[in-house]
C-alpha positions in Angstrom: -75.2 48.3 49.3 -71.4 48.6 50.2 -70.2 44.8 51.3 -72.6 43.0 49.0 -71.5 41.1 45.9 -73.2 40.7 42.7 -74.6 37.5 42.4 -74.5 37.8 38.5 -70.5 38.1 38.7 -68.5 35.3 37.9 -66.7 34.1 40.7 -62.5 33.8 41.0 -61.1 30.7 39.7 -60.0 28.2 42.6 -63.4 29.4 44.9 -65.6 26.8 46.0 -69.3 26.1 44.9 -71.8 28.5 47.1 -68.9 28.5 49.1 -68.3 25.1 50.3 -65.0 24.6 49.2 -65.4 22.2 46.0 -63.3 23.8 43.0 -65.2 24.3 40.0 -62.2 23.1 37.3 -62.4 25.2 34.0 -62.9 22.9 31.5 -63.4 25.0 28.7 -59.7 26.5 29.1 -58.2 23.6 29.8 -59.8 22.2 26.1 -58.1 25.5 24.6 -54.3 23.7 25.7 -52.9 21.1 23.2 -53.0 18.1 25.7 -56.7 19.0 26.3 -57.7 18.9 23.0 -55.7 15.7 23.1 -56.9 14.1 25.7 -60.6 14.7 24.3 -60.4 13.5 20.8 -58.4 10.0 22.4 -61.9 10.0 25.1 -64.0 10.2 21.8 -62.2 7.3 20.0 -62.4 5.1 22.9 -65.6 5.8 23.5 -67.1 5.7 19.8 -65.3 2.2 19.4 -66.1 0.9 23.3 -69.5 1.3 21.5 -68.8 -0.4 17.9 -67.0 -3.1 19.5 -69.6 -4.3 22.1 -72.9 -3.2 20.2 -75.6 -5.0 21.6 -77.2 -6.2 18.2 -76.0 -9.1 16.2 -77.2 -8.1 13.1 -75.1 -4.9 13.0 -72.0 -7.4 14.9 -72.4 -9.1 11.9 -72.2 -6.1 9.3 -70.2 -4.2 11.1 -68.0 -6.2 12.9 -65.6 -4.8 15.6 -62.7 -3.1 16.3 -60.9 -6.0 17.4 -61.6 -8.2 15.0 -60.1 -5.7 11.9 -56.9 -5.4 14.3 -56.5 -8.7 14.5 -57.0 -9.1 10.5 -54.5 -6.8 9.9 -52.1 -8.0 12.2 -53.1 -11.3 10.2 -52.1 -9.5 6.7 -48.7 -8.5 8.4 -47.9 -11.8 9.0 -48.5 -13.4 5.6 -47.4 -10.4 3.6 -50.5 -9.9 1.6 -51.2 -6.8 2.6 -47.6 -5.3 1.5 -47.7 -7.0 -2.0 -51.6 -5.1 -2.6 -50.1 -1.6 -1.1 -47.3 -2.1 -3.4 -49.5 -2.8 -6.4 -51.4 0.4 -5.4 -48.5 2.6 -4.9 -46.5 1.3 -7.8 -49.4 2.1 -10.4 -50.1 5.6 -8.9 -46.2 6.5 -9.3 -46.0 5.4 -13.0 -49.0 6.7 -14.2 -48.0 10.4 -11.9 -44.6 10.5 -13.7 -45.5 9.6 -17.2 -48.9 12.2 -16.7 -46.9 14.8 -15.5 -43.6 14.2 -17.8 -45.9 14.6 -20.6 -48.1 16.9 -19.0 -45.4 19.2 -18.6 -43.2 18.6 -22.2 -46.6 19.8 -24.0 -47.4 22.6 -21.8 -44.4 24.6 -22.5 -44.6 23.6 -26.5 -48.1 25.0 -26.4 -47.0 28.0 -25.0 -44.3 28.2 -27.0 -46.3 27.8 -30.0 -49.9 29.1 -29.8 -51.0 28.9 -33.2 -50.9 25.0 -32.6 -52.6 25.3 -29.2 -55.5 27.4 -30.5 -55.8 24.1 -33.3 -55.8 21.4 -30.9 -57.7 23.2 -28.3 -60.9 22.0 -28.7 -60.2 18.3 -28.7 -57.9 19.0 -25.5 -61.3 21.1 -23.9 -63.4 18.0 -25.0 -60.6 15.5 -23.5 -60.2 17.4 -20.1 -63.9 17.7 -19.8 -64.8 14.5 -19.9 -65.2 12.7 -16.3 -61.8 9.8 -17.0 -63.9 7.2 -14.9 -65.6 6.8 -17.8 -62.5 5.6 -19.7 -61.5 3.2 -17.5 -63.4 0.3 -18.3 -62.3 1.1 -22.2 -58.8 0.9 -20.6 -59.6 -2.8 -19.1 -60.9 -3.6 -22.4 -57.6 -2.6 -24.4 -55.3 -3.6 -21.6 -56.4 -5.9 -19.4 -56.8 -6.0 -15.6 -53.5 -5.8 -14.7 -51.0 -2.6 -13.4 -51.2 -1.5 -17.3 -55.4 -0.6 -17.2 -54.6 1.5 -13.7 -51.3 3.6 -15.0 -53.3 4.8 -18.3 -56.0 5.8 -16.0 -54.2 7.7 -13.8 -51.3 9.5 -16.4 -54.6 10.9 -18.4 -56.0 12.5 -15.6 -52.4 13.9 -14.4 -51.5 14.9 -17.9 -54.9 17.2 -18.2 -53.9 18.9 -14.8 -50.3 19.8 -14.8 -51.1 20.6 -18.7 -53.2 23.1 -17.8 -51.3 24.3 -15.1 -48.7 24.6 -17.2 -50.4 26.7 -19.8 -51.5 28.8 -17.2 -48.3 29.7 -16.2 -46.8 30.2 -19.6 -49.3 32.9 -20.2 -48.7 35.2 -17.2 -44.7 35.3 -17.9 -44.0 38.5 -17.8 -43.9 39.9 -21.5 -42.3 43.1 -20.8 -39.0 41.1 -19.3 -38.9 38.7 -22.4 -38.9 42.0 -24.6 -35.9 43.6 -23.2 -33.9 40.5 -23.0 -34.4 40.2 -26.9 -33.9 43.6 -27.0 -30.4 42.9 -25.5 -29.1 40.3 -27.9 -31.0 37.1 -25.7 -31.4 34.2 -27.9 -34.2 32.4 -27.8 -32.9 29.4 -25.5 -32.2 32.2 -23.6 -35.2 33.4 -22.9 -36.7 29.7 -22.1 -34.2 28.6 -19.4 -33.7 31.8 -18.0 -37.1 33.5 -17.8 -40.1 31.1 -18.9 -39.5 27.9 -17.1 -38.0 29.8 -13.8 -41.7 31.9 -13.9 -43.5 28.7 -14.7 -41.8 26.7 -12.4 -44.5 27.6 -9.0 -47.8 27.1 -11.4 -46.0 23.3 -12.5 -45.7 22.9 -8.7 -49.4 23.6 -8.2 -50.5 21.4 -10.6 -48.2 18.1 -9.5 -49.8 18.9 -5.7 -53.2 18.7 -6.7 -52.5 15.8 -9.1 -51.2 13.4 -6.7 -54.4 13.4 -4.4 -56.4 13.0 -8.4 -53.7 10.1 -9.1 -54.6 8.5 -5.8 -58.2 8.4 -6.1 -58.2 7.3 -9.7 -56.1 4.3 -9.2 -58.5 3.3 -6.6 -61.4 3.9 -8.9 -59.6 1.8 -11.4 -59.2 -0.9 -8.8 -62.6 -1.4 -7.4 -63.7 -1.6 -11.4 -61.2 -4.2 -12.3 -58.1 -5.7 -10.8 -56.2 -8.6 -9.5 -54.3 -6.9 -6.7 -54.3 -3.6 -4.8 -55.9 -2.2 -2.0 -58.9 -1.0 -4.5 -59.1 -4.9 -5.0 -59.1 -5.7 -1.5 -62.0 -3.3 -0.6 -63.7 -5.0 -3.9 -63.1 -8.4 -2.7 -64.0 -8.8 0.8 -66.9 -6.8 0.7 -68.6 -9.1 -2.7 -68.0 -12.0 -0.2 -69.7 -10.1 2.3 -66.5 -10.5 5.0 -67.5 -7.7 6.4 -64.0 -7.4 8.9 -61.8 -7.5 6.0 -63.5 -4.8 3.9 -63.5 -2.4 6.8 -59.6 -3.8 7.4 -58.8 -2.9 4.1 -60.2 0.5 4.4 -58.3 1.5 7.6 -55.5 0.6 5.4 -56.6 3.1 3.0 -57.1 6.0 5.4 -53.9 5.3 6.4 -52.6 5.8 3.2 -54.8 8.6 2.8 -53.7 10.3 5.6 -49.8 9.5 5.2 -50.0 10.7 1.7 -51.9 14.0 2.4 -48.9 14.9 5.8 -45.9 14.1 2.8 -48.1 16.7 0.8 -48.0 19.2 3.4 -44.5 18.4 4.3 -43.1 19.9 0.8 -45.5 22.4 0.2 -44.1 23.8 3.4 -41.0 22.8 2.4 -41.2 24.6 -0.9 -42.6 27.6 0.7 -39.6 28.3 2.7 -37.5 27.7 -0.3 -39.1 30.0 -2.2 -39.3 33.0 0.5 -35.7 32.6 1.6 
């Protein structure tokens, strides 16, 4: 019938329920804006840890703890500066043991390449090597070199050195072949050929390989931590939590999703970085 509405229709934004003049507010598009989808995740967190902090049980209070309580243990860290001094043992061992893993990691990738008859000889002790979980060789480490900063480098260089090797290799074998041809063809010696046409072709498959190494470095020198240490975050988490103080095991983790988190935005920062350098 002409002047009826369909019921079934949804009605115009801004009208009132049945009509009585309350607005219905569109939640759903105002989730879609940024400061929605803000506004919800920072309801979430305060609700999930309203709920941690004042949980009615004492037995989980007591495993558990609260919110305000690793705060205030943190803050407590700040003070005395034991919590730099373990970050710095962390970050210091996972630097050393990146370079020298990727140095030589690197070095040996373009020799191999270079030089495949030796590859092809050394290739199954390398496949054996890289195949076998490197967790497993830290407590040989601790054994050789103690628990100190020494155990946690050699740990995390092996682990770096098989990925950017590999990497490495990987780009050495799809240089373009036809390119290296005509420059011999045209009088190129064989320095040449390295600096001007393998490393520049190899260069975006080393990149690769250092990205996904850090986050490997980073988890490794934890590892090597919560097996055996003296300082470092992996030693905090491994300390605290065998004394069962439960706030400063789950301080010492927010310290490590910090880390985490910083460490994975500086990733992201020069791939993006790198990107742009590379289309430009």
């Amino acid at each position: 019938m002409s002047g009826t509405r369909d019921l079934t229709s949804p009605s115009p934004r801004g009208r009132g329920l049945g009509g009585a003049g309350f607005a219905v507010p569109d939640f759903q598009a105002f989730l879609s804006t940024p400061l929605g989808r803000s506004l919800a995740r920072l309801l979430l967190a305060l609700v999930l840890l309203a709920v941690w902090q004042y949980q009615p049980s004492d037995k989980l209070r007591f495993w558990m703890s609260g919110p305000i309580q690793i705060v205030a243990r943190l803050w407590t860290w700040l003070l005395d500066g034991s919590l730099w001094g373990n970050v710095g043992s962390t970050l210091l061992a996972m630097s050393l043991g990146y370079v020298i893993g990727t140095s030589i990691g690197i070095a040996l990738g373009l020799l191999f390449g270079l030089m495949p008859r030796l590859h092809r000889v050394l290739s199954p002790y390398i496949t054996a090597l890289y195949a076998m979980p490197k967790i497993a060789l830290a407590p040989l480490f601790v054994i050789v070199l103690g628990i100190g900063i020494e155990s946690k480098v050699a740990l995390v260089a092996i682990t770096v050195f098989f990925l950017v090797l590999n990497s490495t290799l990987d780009g050495v074998r799809n240089v373009d072949r036809d390119l290296v041809r005509a420059l011999s063809v045209m009088g190129a010696t064989h320095s040449e050929v390295i600096r001007k046409v393998l490393i520049p072709a190899t260069l975006p498959w080393i990149f690769t390989g250092m990205r996904i190494a850090v986050r490997y470095a980073f988890t490794n020198t934890l590892l090597a931590e919560l097996i055996a240490s003296n300082s470092g975050i992996g030693f905090m988490i491994e300390y605290y939590s065998g004394v069962f103080d439960a706030t400063g095991t789950y301080a010492a983790i927010l310290v490590l999703v910090i880390m985490s988190v910083g460490l994975t935005e500086l990733l992201t920062q020069i791939e993006a970085r790198m990107s742009r350098g590379s289309a430009g």
